[in-house]
PyMOL commands that place a pseudoatom at each C-alpha (Angstrom):
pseudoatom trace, name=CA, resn=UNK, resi=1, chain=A, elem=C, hetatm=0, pos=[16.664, 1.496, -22.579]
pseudoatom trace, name=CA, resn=UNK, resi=2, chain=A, elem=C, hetatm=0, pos=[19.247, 3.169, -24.957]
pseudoatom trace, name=CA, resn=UNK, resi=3, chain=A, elem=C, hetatm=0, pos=[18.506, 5.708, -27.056]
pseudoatom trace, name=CA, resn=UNK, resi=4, chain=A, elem=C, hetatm=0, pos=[20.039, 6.545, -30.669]
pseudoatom trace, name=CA, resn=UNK, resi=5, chain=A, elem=C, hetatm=0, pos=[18.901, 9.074, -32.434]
pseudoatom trace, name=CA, resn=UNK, resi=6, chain=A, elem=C, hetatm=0, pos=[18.163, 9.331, -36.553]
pseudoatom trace, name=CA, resn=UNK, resi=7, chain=A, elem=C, hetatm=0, pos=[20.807, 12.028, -36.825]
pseudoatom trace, name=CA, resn=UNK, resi=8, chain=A, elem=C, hetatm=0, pos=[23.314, 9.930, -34.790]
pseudoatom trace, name=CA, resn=UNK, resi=9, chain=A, elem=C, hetatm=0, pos=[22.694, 6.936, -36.502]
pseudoatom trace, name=CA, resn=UNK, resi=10, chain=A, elem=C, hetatm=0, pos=[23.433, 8.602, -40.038]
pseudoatom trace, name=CA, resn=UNK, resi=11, chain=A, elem=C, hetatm=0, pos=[26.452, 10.227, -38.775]
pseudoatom trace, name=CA, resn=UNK, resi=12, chain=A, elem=C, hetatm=0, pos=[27.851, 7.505, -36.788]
pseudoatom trace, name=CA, resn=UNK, resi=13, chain=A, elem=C, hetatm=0, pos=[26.234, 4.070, -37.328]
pseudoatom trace, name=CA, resn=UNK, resi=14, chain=A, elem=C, hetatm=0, pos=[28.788, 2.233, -35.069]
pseudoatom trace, name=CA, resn=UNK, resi=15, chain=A, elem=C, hetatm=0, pos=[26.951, 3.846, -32.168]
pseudoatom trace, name=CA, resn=UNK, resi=16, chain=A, elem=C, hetatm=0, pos=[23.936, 1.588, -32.950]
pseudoatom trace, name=CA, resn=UNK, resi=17, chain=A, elem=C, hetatm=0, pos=[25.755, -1.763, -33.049]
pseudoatom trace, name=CA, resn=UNK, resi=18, chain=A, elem=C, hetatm=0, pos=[27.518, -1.033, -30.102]
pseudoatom trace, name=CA, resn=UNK, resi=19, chain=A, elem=C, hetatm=0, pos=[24.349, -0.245, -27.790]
pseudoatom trace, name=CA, resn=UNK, resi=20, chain=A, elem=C, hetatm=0, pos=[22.318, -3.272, -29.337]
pseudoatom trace, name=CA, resn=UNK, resi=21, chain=A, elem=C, hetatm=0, pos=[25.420, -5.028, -27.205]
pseudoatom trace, name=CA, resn=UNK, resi=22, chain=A, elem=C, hetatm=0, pos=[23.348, -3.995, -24.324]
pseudoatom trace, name=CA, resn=UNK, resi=23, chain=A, elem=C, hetatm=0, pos=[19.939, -4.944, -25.174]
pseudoatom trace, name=CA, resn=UNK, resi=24, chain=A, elem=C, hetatm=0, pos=[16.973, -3.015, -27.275]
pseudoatom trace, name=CA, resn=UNK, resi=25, chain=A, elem=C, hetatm=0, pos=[17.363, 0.228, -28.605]
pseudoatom trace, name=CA, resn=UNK, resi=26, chain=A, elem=C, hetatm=0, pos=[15.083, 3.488, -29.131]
pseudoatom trace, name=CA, resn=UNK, resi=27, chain=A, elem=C, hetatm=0, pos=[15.410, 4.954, -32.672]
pseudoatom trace, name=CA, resn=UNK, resi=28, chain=A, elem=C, hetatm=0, pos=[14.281, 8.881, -31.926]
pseudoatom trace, name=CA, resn=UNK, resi=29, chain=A, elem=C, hetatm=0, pos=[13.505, 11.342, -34.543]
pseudoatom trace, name=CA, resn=UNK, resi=30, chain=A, elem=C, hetatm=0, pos=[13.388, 14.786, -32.933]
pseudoatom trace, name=CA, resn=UNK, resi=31, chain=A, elem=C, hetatm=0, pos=[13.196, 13.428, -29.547]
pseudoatom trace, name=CA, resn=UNK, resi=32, chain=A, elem=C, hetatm=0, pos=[10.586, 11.363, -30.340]
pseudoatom trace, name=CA, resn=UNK, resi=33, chain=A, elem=C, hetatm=0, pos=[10.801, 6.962, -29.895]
pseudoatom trace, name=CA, resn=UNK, resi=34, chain=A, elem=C, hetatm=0, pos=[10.190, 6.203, -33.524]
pseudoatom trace, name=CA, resn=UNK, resi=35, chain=A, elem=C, hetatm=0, pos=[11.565, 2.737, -33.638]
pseudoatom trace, name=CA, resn=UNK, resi=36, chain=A, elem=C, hetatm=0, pos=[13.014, -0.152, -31.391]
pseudoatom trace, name=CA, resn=UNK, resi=37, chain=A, elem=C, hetatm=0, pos=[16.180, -1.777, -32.761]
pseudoatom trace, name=CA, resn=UNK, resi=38, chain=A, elem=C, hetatm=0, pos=[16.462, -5.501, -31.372]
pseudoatom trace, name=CA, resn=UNK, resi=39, chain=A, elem=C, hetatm=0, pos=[19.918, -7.724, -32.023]
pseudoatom trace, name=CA, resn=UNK, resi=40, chain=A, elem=C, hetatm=0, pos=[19.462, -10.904, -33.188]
pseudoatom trace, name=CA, resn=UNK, resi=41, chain=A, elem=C, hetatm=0, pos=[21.568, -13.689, -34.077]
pseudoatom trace, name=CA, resn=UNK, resi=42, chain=A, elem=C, hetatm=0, pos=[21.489, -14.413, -38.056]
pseudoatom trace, name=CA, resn=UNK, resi=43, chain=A, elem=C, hetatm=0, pos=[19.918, -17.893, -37.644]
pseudoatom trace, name=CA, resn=UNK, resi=44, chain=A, elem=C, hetatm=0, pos=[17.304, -16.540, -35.360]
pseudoatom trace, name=CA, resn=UNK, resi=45, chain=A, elem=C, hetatm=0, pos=[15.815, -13.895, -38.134]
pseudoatom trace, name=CA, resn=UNK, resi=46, chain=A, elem=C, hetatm=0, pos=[12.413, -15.600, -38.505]
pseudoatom trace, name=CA, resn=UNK, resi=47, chain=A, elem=C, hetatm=0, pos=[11.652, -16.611, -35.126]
pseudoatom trace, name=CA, resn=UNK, resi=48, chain=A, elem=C, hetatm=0, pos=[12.400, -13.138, -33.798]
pseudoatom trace, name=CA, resn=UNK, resi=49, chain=A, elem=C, hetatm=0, pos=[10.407, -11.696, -37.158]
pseudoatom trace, name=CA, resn=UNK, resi=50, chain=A, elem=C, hetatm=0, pos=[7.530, -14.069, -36.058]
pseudoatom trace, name=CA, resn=UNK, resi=51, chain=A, elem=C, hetatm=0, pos=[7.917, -13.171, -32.222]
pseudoatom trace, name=CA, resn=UNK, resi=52, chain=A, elem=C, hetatm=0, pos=[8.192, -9.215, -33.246]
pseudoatom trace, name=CA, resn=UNK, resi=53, chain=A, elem=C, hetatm=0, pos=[4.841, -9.621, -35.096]
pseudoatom trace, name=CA, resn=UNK, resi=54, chain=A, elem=C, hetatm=0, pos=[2.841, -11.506, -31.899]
pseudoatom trace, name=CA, resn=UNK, resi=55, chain=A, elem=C, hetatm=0, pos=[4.022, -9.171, -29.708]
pseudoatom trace, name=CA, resn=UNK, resi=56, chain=A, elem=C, hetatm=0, pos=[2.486, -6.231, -32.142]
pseudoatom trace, name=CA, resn=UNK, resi=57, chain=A, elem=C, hetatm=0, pos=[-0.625, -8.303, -32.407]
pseudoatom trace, name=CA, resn=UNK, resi=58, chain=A, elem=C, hetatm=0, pos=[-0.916, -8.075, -28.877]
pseudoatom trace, name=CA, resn=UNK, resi=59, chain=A, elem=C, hetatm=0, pos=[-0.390, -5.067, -28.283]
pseudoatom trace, name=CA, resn=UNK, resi=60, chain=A, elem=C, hetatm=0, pos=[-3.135, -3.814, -31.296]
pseudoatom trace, name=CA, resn=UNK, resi=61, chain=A, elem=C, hetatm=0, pos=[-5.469, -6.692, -29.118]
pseudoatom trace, name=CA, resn=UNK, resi=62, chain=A, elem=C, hetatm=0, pos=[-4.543, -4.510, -26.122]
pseudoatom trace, name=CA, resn=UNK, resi=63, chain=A, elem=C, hetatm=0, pos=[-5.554, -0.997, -27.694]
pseudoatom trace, name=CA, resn=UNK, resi=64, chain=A, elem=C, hetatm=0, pos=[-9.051, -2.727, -28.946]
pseudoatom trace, name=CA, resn=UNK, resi=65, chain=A, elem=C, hetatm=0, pos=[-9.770, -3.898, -25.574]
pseudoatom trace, name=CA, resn=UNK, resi=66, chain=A, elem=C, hetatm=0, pos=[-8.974, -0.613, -23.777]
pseudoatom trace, name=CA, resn=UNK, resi=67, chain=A, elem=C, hetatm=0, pos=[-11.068, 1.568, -26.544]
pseudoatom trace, name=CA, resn=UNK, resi=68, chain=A, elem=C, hetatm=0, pos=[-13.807, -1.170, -25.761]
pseudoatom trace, name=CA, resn=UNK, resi=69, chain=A, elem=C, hetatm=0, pos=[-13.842, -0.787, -22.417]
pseudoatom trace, name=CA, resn=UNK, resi=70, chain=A, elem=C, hetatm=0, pos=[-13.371, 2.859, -22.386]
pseudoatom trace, name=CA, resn=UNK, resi=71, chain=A, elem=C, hetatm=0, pos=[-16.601, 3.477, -24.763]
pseudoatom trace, name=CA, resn=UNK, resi=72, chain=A, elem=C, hetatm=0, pos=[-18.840, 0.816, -22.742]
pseudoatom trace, name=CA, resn=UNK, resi=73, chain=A, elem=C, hetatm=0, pos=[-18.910, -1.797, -25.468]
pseudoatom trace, name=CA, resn=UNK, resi=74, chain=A, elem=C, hetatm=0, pos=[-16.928, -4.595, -23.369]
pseudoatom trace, name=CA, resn=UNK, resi=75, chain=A, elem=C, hetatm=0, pos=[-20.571, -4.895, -21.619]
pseudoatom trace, name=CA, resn=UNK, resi=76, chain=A, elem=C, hetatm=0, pos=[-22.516, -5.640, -24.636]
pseudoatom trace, name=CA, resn=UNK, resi=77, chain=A, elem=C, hetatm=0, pos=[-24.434, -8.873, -24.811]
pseudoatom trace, name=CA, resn=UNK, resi=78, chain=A, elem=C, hetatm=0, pos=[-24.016, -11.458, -27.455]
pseudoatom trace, name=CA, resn=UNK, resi=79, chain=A, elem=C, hetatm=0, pos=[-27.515, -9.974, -28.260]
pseudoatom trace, name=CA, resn=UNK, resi=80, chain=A, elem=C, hetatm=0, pos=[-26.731, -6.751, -28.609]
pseudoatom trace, name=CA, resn=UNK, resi=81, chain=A, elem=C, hetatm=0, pos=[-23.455, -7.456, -30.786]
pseudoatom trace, name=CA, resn=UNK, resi=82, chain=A, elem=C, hetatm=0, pos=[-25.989, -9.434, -32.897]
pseudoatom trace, name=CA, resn=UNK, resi=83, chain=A, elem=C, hetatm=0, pos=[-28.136, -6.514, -33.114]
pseudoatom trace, name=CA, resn=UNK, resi=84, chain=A, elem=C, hetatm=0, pos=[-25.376, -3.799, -34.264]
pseudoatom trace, name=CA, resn=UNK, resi=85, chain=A, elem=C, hetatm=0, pos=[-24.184, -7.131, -36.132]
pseudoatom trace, name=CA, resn=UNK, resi=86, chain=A, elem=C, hetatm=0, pos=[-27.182, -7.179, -38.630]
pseudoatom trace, name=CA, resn=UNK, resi=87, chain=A, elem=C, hetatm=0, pos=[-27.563, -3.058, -38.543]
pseudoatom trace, name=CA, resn=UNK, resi=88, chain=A, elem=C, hetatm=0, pos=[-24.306, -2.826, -40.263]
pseudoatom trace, name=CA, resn=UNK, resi=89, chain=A, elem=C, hetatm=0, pos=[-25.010, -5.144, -42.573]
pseudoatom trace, name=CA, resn=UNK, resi=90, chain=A, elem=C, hetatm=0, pos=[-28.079, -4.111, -43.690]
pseudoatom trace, name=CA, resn=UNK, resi=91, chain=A, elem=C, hetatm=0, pos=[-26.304, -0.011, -43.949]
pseudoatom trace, name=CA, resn=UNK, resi=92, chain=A, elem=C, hetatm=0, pos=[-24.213, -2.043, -46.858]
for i in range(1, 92): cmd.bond("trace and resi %d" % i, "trace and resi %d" % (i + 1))
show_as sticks, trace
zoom trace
């Protein structure tokens, strides 16, 4: 994947256009990935806004499971969700 970087864009924002010609770009800030840059065609704005935003749901869906999974929760029991269920409520 190409990389632009904040710096580069401000100074010279044709750099940008022409790597989207090649696919997704890396916005970096200090090194760092910041951003991804995707082309679209004008027409396609809210399909790729709406694809963009499952993709993000996803991956949030992704971090959940692994943070589940890594703290032994996956393995709870409808039960035992019902349990920790009603504690939290009744903390309110």
């Amino acid at each position: 994947m190409k990389t632009v970087s904040v710096r580069s864009l401000r100074n010279t924002p044709g750099a940008l256009w022409r790597s989207l010609k090649a696919g997704t770009v890396a916005l970096t800030a200090n090194g760092v990935p910041k951003a991804l840059v995707i082309g679209i065609e004008s027409e396609d704005l809210e399909a790729a806004l709406a694809a963009v935003n499952r993709a993000r749901a996803q991956l949030a869906l992704t971090r959940l499971r692994a943070a589940a999974q890594a703290a032994g929760t996956d393995r709870l029991s409808a039960e035992a969700i019902a349990v920790e269920v009603r504690a939290v409520r009744r903390a309110r």
